[in-house]
C-alpha beads as a LAMMPS data file, in Angstrom:
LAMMPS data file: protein, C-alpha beads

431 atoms
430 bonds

1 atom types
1 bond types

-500.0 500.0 xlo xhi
-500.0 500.0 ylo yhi
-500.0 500.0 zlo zhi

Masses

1 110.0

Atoms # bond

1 1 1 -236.824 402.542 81.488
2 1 1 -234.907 405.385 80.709
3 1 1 -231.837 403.703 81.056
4 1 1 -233.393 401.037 78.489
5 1 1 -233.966 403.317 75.902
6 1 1 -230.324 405.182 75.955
7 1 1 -229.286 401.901 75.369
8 1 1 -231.006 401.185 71.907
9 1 1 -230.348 404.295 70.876
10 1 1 -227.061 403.704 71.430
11 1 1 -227.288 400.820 69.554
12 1 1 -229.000 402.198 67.013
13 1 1 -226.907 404.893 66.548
14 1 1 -223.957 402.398 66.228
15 1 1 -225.792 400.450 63.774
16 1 1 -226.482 403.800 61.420
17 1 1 -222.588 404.240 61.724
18 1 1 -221.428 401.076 60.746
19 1 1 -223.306 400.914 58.048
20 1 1 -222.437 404.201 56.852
21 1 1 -218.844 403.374 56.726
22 1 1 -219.613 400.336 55.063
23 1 1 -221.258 402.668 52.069
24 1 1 -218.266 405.073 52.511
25 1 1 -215.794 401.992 52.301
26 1 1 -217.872 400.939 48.798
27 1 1 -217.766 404.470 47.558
28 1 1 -213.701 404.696 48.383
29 1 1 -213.291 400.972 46.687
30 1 1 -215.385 402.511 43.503
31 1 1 -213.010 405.996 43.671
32 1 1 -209.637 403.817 43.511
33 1 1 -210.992 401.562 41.138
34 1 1 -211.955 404.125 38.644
35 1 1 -208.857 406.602 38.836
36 1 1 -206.338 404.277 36.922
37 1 1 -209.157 402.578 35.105
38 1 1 -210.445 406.172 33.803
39 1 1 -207.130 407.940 33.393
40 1 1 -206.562 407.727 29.829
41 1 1 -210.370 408.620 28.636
42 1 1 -211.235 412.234 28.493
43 1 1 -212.146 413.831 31.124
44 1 1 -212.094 410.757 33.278
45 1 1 -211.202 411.729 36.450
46 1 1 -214.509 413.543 36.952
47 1 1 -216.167 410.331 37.796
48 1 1 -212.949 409.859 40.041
49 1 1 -213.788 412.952 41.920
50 1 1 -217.626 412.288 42.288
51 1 1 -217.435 409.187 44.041
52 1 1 -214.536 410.547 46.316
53 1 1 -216.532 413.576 47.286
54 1 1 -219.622 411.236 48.275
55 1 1 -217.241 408.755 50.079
56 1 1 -215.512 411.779 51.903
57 1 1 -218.983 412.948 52.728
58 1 1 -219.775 409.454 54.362
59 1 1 -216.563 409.106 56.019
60 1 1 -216.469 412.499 57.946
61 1 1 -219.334 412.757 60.320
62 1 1 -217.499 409.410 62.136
63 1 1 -213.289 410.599 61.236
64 1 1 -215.487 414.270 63.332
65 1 1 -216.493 412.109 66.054
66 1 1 -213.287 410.241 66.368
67 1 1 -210.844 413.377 65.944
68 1 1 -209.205 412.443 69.530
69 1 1 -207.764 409.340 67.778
70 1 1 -203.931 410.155 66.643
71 1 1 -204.180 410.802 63.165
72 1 1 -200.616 410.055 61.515
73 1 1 -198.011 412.447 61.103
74 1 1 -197.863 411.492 57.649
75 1 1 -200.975 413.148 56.902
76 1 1 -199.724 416.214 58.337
77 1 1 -196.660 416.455 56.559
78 1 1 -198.532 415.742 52.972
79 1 1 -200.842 418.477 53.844
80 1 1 -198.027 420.770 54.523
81 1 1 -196.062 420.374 51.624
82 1 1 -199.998 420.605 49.495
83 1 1 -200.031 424.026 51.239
84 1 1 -196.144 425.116 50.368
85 1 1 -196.467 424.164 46.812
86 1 1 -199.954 425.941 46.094
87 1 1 -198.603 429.231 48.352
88 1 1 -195.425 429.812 46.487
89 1 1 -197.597 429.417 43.373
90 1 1 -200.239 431.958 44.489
91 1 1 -197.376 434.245 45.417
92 1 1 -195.607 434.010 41.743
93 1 1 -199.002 434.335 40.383
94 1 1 -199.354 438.028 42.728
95 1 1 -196.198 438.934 42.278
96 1 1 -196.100 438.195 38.043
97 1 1 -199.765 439.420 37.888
98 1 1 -200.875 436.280 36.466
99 1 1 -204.782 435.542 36.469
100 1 1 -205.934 432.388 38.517
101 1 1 -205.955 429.957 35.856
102 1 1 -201.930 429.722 37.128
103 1 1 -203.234 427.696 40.120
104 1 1 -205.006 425.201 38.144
105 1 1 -202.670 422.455 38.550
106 1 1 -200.911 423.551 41.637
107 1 1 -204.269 423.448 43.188
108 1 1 -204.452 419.823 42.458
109 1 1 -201.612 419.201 45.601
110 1 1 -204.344 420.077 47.387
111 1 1 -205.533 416.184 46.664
112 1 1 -202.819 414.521 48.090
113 1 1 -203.143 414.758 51.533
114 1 1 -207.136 414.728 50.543
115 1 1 -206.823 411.271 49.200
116 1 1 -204.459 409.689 51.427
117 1 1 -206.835 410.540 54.212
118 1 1 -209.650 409.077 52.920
119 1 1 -207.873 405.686 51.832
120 1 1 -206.512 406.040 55.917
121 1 1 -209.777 406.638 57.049
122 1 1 -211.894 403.864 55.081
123 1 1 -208.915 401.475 55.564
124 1 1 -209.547 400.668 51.186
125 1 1 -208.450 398.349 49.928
126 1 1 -205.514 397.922 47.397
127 1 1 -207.378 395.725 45.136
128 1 1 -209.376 398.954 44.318
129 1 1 -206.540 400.476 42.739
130 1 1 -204.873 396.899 41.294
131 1 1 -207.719 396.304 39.555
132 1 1 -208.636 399.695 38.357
133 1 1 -204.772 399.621 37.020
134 1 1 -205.235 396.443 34.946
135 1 1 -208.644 398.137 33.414
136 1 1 -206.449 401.056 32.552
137 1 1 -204.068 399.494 30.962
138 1 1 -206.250 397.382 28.478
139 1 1 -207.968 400.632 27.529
140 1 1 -204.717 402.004 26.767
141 1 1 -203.713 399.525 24.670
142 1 1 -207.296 399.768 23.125
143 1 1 -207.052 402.876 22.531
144 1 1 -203.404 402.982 20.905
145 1 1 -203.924 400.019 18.446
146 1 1 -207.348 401.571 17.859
147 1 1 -205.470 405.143 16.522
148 1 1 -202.213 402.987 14.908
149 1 1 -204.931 401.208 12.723
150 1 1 -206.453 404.841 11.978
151 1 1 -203.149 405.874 10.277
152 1 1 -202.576 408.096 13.803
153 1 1 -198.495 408.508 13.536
154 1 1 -198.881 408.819 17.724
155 1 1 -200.951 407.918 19.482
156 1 1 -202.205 409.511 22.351
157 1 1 -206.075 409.601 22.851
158 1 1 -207.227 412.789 23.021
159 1 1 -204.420 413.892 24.654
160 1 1 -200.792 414.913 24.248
161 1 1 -198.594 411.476 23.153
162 1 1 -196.130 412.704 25.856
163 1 1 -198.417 412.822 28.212
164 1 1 -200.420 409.780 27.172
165 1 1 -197.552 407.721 27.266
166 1 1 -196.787 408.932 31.120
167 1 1 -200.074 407.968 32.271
168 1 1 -199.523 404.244 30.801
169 1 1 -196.120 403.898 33.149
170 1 1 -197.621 405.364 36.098
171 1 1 -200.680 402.839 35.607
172 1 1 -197.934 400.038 35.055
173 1 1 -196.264 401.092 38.362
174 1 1 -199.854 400.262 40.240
175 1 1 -200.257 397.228 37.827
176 1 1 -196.635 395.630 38.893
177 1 1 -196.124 397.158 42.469
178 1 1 -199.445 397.008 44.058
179 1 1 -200.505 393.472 43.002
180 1 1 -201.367 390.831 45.514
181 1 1 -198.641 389.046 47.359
182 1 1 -198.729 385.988 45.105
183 1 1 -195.932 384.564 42.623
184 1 1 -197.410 381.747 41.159
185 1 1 -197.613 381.311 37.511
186 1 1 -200.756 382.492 36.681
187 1 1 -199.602 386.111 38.580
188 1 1 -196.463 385.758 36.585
189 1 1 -197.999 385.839 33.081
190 1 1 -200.518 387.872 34.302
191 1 1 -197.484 390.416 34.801
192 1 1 -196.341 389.863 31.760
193 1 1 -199.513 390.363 30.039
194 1 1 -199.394 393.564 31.766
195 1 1 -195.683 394.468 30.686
196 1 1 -196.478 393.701 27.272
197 1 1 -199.752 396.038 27.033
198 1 1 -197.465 399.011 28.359
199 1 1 -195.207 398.676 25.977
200 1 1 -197.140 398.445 22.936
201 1 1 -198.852 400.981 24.127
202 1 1 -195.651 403.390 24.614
203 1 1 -194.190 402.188 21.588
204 1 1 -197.044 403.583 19.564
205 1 1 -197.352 406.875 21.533
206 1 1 -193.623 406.980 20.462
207 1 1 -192.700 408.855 23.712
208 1 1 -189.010 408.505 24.738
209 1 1 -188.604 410.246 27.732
210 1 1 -190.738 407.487 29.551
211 1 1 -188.395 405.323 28.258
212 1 1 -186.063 405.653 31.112
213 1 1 -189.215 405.170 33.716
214 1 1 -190.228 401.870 31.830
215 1 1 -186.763 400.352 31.828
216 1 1 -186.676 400.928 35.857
217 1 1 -190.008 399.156 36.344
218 1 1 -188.778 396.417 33.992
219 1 1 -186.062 395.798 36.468
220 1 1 -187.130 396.145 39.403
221 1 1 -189.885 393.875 38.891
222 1 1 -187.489 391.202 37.321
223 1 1 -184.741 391.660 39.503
224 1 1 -185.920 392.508 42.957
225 1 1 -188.679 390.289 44.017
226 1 1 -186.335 387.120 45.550
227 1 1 -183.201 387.115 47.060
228 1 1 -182.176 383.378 45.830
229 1 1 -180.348 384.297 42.370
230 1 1 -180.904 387.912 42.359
231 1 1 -177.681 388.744 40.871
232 1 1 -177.861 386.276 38.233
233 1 1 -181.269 387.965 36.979
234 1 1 -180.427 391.364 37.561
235 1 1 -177.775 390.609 35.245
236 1 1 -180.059 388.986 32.680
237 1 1 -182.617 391.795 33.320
238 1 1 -179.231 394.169 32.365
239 1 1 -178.668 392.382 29.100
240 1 1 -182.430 392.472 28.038
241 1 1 -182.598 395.942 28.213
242 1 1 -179.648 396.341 26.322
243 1 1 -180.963 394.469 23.815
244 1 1 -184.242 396.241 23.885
245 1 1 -182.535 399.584 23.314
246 1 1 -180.282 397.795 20.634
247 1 1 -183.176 396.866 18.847
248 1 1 -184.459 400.525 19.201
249 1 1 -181.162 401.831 17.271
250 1 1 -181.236 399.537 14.986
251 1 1 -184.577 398.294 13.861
252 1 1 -185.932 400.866 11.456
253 1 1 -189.070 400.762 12.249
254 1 1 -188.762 401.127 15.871
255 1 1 -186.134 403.924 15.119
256 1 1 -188.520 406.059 12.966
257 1 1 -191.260 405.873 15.423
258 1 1 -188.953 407.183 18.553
259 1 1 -187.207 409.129 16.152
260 1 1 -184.088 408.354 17.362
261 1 1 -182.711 408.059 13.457
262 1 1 -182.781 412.182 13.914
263 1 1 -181.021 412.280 17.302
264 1 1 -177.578 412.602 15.762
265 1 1 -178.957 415.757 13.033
266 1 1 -181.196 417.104 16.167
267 1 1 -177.783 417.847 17.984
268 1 1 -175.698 418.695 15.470
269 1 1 -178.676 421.468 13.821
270 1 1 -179.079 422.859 17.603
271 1 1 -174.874 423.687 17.192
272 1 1 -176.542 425.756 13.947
273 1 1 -179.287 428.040 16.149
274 1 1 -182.178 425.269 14.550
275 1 1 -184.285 424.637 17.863
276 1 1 -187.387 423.222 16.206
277 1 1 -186.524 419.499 17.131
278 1 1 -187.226 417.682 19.735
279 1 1 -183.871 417.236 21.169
280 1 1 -182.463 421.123 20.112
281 1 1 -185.486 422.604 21.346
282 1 1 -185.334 420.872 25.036
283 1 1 -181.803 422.244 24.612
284 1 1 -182.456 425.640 23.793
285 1 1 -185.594 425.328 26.383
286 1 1 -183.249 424.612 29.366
287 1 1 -180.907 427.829 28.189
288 1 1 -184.524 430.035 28.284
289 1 1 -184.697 428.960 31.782
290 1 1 -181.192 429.303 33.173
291 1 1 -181.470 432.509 31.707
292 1 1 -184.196 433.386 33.729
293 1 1 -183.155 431.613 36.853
294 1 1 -179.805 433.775 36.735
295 1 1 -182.399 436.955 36.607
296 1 1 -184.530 436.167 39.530
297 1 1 -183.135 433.406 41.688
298 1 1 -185.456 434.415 44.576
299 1 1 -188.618 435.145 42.751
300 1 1 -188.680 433.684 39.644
301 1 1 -190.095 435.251 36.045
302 1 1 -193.311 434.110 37.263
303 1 1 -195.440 431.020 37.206
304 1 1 -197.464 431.634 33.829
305 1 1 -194.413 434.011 32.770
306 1 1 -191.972 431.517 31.282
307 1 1 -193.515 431.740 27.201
308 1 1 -193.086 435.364 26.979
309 1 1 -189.539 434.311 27.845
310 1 1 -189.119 431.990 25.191
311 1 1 -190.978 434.461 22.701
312 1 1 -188.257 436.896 24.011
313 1 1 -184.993 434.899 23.685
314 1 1 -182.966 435.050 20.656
315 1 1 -184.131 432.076 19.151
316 1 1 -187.218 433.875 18.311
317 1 1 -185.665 437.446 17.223
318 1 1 -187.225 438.129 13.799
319 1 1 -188.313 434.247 12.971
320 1 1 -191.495 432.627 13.016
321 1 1 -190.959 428.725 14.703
322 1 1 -192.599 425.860 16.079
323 1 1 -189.985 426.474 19.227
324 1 1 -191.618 429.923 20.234
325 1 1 -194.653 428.322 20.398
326 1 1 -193.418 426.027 23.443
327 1 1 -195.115 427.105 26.733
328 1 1 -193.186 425.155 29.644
329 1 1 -189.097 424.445 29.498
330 1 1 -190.029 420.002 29.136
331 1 1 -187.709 420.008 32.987
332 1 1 -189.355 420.391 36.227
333 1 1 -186.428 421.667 37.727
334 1 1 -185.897 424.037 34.911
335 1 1 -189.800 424.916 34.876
336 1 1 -189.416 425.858 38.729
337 1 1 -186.809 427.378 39.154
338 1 1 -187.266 429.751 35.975
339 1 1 -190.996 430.768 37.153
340 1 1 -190.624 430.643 41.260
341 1 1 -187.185 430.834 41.866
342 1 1 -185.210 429.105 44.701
343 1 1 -188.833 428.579 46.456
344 1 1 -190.121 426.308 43.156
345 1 1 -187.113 424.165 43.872
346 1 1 -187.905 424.115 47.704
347 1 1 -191.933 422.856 47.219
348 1 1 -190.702 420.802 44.007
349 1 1 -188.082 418.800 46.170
350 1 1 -191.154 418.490 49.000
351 1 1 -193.525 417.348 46.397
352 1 1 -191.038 414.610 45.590
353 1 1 -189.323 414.317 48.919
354 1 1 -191.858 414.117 51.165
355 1 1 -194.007 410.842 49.928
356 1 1 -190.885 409.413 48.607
357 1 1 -190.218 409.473 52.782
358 1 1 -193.289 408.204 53.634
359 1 1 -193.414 405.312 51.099
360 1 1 -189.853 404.867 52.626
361 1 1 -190.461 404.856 56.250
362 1 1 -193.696 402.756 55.460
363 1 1 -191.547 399.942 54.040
364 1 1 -188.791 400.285 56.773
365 1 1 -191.458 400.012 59.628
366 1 1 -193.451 397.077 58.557
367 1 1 -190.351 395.229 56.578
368 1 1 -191.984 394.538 53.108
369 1 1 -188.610 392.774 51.656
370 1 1 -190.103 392.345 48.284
371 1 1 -191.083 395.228 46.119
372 1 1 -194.958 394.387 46.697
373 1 1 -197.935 396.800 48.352
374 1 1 -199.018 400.280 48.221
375 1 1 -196.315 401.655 49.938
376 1 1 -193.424 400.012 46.994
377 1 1 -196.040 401.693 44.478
378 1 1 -196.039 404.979 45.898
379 1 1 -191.933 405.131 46.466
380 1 1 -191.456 403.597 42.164
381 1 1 -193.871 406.175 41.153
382 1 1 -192.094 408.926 42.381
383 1 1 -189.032 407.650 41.438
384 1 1 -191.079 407.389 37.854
385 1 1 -191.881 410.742 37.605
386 1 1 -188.348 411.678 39.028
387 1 1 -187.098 410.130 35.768
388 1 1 -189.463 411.191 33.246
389 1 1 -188.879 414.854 34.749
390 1 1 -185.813 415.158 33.371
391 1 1 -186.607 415.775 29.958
392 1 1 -190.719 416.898 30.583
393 1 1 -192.282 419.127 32.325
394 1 1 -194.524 416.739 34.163
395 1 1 -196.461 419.187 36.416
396 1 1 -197.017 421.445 33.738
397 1 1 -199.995 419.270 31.819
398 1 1 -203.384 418.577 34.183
399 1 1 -203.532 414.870 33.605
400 1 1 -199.836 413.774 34.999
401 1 1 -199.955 416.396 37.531
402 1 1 -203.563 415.017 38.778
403 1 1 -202.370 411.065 38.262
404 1 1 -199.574 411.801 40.565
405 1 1 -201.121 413.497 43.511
406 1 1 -204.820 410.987 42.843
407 1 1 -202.133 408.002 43.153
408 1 1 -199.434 408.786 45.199
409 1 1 -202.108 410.176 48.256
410 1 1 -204.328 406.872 47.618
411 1 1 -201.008 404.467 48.056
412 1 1 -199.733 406.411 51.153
413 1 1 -202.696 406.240 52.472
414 1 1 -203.232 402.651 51.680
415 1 1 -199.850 402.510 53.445
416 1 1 -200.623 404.139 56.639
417 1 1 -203.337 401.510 57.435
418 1 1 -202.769 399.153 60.299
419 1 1 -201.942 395.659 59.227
420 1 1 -204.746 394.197 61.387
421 1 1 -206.819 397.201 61.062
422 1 1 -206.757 396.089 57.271
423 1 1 -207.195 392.595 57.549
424 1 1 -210.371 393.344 59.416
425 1 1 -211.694 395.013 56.475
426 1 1 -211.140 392.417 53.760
427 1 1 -212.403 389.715 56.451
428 1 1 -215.449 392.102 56.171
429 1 1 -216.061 391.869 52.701
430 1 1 -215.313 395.959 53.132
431 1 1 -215.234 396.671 49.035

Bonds

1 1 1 2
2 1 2 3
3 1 3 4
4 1 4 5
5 1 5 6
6 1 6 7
7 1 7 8
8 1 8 9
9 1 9 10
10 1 10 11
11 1 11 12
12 1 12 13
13 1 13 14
14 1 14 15
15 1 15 16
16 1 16 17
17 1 17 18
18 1 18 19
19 1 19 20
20 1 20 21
21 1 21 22
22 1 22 23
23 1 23 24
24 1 24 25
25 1 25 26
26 1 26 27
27 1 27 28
28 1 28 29
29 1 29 30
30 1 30 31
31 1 31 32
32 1 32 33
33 1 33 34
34 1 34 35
35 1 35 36
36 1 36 37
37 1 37 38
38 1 38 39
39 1 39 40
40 1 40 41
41 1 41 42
42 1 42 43
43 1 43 44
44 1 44 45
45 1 45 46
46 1 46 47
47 1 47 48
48 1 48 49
49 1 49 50
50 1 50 51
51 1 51 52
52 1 52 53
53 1 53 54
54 1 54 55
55 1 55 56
56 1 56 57
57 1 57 58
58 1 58 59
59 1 59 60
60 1 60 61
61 1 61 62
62 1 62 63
63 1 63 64
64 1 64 65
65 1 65 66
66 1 66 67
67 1 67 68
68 1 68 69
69 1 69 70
70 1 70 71
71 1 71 72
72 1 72 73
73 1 73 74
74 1 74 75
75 1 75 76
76 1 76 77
77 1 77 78
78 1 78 79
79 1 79 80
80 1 80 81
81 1 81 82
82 1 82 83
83 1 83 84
84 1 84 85
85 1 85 86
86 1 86 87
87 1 87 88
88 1 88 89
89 1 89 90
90 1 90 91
91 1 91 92
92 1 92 93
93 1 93 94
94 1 94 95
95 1 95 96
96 1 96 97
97 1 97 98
98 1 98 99
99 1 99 100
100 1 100 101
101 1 101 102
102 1 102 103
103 1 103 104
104 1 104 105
105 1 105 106
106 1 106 107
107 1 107 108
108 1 108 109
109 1 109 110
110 1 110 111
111 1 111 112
112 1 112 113
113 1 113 114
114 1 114 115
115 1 115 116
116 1 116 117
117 1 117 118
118 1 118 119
119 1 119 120
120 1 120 121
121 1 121 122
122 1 122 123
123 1 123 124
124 1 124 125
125 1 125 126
126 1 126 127
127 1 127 128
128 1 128 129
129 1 129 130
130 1 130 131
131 1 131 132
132 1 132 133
133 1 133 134
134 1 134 135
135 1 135 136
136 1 136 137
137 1 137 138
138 1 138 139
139 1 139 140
140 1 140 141
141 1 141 142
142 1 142 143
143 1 143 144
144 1 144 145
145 1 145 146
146 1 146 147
147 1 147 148
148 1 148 149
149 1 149 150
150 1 150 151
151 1 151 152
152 1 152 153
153 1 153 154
154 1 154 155
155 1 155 156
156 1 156 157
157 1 157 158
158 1 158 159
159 1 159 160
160 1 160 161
161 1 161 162
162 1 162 163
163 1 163 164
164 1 164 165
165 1 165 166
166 1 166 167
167 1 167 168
168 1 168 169
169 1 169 170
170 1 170 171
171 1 171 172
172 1 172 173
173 1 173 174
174 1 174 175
175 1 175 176
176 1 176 177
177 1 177 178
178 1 178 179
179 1 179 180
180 1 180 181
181 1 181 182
182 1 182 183
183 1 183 184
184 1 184 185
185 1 185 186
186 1 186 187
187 1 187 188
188 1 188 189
189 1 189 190
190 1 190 191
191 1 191 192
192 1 192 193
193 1 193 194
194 1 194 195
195 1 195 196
196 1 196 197
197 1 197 198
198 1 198 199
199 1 199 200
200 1 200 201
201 1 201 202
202 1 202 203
203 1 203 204
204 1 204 205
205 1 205 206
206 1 206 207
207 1 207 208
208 1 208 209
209 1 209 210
210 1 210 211
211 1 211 212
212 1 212 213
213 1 213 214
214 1 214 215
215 1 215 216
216 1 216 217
217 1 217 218
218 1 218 219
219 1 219 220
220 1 220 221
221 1 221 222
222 1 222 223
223 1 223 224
224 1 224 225
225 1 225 226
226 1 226 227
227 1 227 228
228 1 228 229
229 1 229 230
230 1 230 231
231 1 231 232
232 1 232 233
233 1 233 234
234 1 234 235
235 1 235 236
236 1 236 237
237 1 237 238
238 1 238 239
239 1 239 240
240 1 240 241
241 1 241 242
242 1 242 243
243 1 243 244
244 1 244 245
245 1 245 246
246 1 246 247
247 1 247 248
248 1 248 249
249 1 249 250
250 1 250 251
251 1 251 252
252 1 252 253
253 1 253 254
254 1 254 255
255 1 255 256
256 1 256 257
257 1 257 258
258 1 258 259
259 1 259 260
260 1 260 261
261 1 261 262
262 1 262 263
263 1 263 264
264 1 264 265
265 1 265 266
266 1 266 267
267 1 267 268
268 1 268 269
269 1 269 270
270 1 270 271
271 1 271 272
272 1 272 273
273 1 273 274
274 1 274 275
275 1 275 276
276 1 276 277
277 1 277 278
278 1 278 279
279 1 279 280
280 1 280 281
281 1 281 282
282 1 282 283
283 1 283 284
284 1 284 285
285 1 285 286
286 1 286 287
287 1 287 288
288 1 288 289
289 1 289 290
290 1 290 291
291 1 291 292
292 1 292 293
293 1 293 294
294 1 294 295
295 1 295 296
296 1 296 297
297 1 297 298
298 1 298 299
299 1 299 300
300 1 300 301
301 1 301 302
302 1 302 303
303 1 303 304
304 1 304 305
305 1 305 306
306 1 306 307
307 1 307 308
308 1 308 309
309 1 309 310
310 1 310 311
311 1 311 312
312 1 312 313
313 1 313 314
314 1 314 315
315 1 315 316
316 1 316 317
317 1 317 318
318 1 318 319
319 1 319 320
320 1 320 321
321 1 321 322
322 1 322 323
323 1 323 324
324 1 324 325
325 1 325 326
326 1 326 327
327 1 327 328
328 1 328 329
329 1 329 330
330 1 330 331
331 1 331 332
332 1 332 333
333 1 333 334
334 1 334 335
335 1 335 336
336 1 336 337
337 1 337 338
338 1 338 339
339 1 339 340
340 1 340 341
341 1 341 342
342 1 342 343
343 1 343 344
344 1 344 345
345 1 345 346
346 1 346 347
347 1 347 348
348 1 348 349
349 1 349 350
350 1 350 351
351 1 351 352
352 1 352 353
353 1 353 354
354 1 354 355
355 1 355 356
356 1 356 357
357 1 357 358
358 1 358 359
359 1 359 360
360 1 360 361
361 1 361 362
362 1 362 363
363 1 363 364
364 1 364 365
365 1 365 366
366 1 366 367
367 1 367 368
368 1 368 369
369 1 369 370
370 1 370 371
371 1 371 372
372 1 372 373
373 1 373 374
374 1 374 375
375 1 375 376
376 1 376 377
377 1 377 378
378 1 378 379
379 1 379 380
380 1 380 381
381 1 381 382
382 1 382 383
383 1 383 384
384 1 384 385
385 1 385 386
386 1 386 387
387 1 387 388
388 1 388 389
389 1 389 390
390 1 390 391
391 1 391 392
392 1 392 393
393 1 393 394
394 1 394 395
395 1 395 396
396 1 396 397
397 1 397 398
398 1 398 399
399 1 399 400
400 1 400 401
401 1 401 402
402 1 402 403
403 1 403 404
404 1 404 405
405 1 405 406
406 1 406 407
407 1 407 408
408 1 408 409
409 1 409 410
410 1 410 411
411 1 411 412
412 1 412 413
413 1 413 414
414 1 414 415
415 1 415 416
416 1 416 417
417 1 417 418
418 1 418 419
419 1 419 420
420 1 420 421
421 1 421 422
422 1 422 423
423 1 423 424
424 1 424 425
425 1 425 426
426 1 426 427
427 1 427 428
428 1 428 429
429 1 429 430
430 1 430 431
C-alpha cells in the first residue's frame, strides 16, 4: 500500500512538472516574441523582462533538480565574460569615483548568459523571436512614416535616430537569419517585404553608420544561401549595392537626408579646428580619446570620465559648441580604451569574441551550410554591431547595449539546444 502511494505521488509530482515547464516554455515563447517586437516602443523591454523573470521562475525549481545534467560550456564562458565586463567597469567606476549609475549598461551583460540559459533550458523556440522580429519591423516602419508625415527631419521614435536606426538592422538580422528553413516564393517576398521595411525605415532615420551593417545583411542574404551560381549573384549583389550607394551620392534627396552633400565641407572645416559636424566631430572625438588612452593605458580616465575630457581638450578652450556637449567618443574601441584602459579592450574583445565563437562553433558542429537558424543570427549580429561600432559608440546608449545582450544570449541559447531535444518540443506544440 505504501509502495502504491509513492508511486502516484510520483506520478503526480511528474505531472505538476511537466506542466510547469509547459507554462515556463509559453512564458519563454511570449519573452522572445516580445523583445524584437517591443524594441523600438518606449520603454519596451520592460514587458520583455516581466515575462522572462516569470518564465525563469518556472524553469528553475526543475534546471535545481536536474543540476547533475552537463550544462554547456557555452554558458559558462558567456557568464564569464558578463562578469569581466561588469568588474572592470565597477573597478573604473572605484577607481574614477564615479556614482553607480556608471554600471547601468554594463550591468545589462549580466543578461546574456541569463537569457541564453533560459532559451537552453526551455528548449524555445526560434519562431518566438522570427516572429517577434517581423512585428518589430512593421512598427518601425510605422513609426518612421508616421514622424516623416509629421514634418520629423529624423526619425527616431522617442529615441536617438542613431540609435533607432541600429535597432531596425539588428531586428532585420533576426528577420533574415533566423527565419524558417524554407525558400519558396512566398518566403522570398516575404524577405523582401522585410528588406524593404528596413530600409525605409533607415532611410528616414537618416543614420549612416548602419549603413555599412545593412549592406552586409543585403549580401549575405542574396549571396550566400545556395551554392549553384553563387558567384554569379554575389557579383550582382556587388553591383546593386554600388548602385544603391550611387544613388545615395547622387540623388539629392537621398543625399540631403544622409547628409552626405556636407561630407566633403565636414572634412575640409575639421582641417580649420570646426568640430561641430558630424564627420569633424567623430574626428576630433577619436583624438579626445587617444589622448586619454596615451595618459592611462592601464586604467583608463574612467568609465563616466570621458566628457570632462572632451570639455577639457582644446576644442573647447574659451568656445561654447555643440561638440563639448558630446558625452561618449561615437567608437567602442575608442570609448574603452579612453575610460578602462587596456582592460576595456580585453572585456570589449570578449563581449564580441566570445558569442561570435559560440555562434561559430555552433554552426561548425551541426553543419548549417546555409546562413539560416539562431546560431547564423547570433554570429551576423555581432558582426553587425562590429560594423556599426566603428563610427558609434554602441554600448554607450541603453537600448543597443540591451538589444545586443537580450538577442545575442536568446540565439546562443536557441543554438545550444539539441536537434532532437528541439524537435520534441515543436512536436509538442511547446509555444
Amino acid at each position: 500500500m505504501n509502495v502504491s502511494s509513492r508511486r502516484e505521488g510520483s506520478k503526480a509530482m511528474q505531472g505538476r512538472s511537466h506542466r510547469r515547464q509547459d507554462v515556463a516554455r509559453v512564458f519563454a515563447w511570449l519573452s522572445g516574441f516580445s523583445a524584437p517586437a517591443l524594441l523600438v516602443v518606449p520603454k519596451g523591454l520592460g514587458a520583455f523582462a516581466m515575462l522572462m523573470l516569470v518564465a525563469t521562475m518556472l524553469a528553475l525549481p526543475d534546471a535545481w533538480r536536474g543540476r547533475d545534467a552537463r550544462t554547456p560550456r557555452a554558458l559558462h564562458l558567456l557568464l564569464g565574460t558578463a562578469s569581466a565586463v561588469l568588474a572592470v567597469a565597477a573597478l573604473s567606476m572605484c577607481g574614477s569615483g564615479a556614482d553607480l549609475s556608471a554600471l547601468d549598461n554594463p550591468s545589462r551583460a549580466l543578461l546574456l548568459p541569463w537569457c541564453a540559459w533560459l532559451a537552453w533550458s526551455t528548449c524555445m523556440r526560434a519562431t518566438s523571436l522570427w516572429y517577434g522580429a517581423l512585428a518589430g519591423l512593421a512598427l518601425a516602419f510605422t513609426i518612421s512614416m508616421a514622424q516623416a508625415s509629421w514634418g520629423v527631419e529624423r526619425a527616431g521614435g522617442e529615441a536617438n535616430p542613431i540609435v533607432f536606426a541600429n535597432a531596425v538592422l539588428a531586428l532585420l538580422v533576426v528577420g533574415v537569419f533566423c527565419r524558417p528553413a524554407r525558400n519558396g516564393f512566398s518566403m522570398q517576398l516575404l524577405l523582401a517585404a522585410l528588406v524593404a521595411l528596413a530600409v525605409v525605415a533607415v532611410i528616414l532615420s537618416g543614420s549612416r553608420g548602419v549603413l555599412p551593417g545593412l549592406g552586409l545583411v543585403l549580401l549575405m542574404l542574396l549571396a550566400g544561401n545556395e551554392a549553384r551560381h553563387r558567384g554569379w549573384r554575389l557579383g550582382a549583389t556587388g553591383v546593386a549595392l554600388a548602385l544603391l550607394l550611387a544613388a545615395l551620392w547622387t540623388v539629392p534627396w537621398l543625399s540631403a537626408q544622409f547628409r552626405f552633400d556636407q561630407l566633403h565641407a565636414d572634412v575640409a572645416g575639421y582641417a580649420q579646428g570646426q568640430v561641430d559636424q558630424p564627420i569633424s566631430a567623430r574626428l576630433a572625438l577619436w583624438s579626445v580619446a587617444w589622448d586619454a588612452f596615451r595618459e592611462a593605458p592601464f586604467t583608463g580616465v574612467g568609465i563616466e570620465a570621458f566628457k570632462s575630457r572632451v570639455d577639457a581638450s582644446l576644442y573647447c578652450q574659451g568656445a561654447s559648441r555643440h561638440f563639448c556637449g558630446l558625452e561618449h567618443a561615437h567608437n567602442d574601441v575608442a570609448q574603452w580604451a579612453a575610460t578602462m584602459g587596456i582592460p576595456g579592450l580585453a572585456v570589449l574583445l570578449a563581449l564580441y569574441g566570445v558569442p561570435l565563437a559560440i555562434a561559430t562553433r555552433q554552426i561548425r558542429r551541426n553543419r548549417l551550410h546555409a546562413p539560416v537558424g539562431p546560431s547564423w543570427a547570433a554570429g551576423m549580429l555581432v558582426f553587425a554591431y562590429l560594423v556599426s561600432g566603428l563610427t558609434q559608440s554602441m554600448f554607450s546608449h541603453a537600448l543597443s547595449t540591451s538589444a545586443y545582450v537580450v538577442l545575442v544570449g536568446l540565439l546562443l541559447g536557441m543554438g545550444m539546444v539539441p536537434r532532437d531535444a528541439a524537435g520534441t518540443a515543436e512536436e509538442n506544440g511547446s509555444e
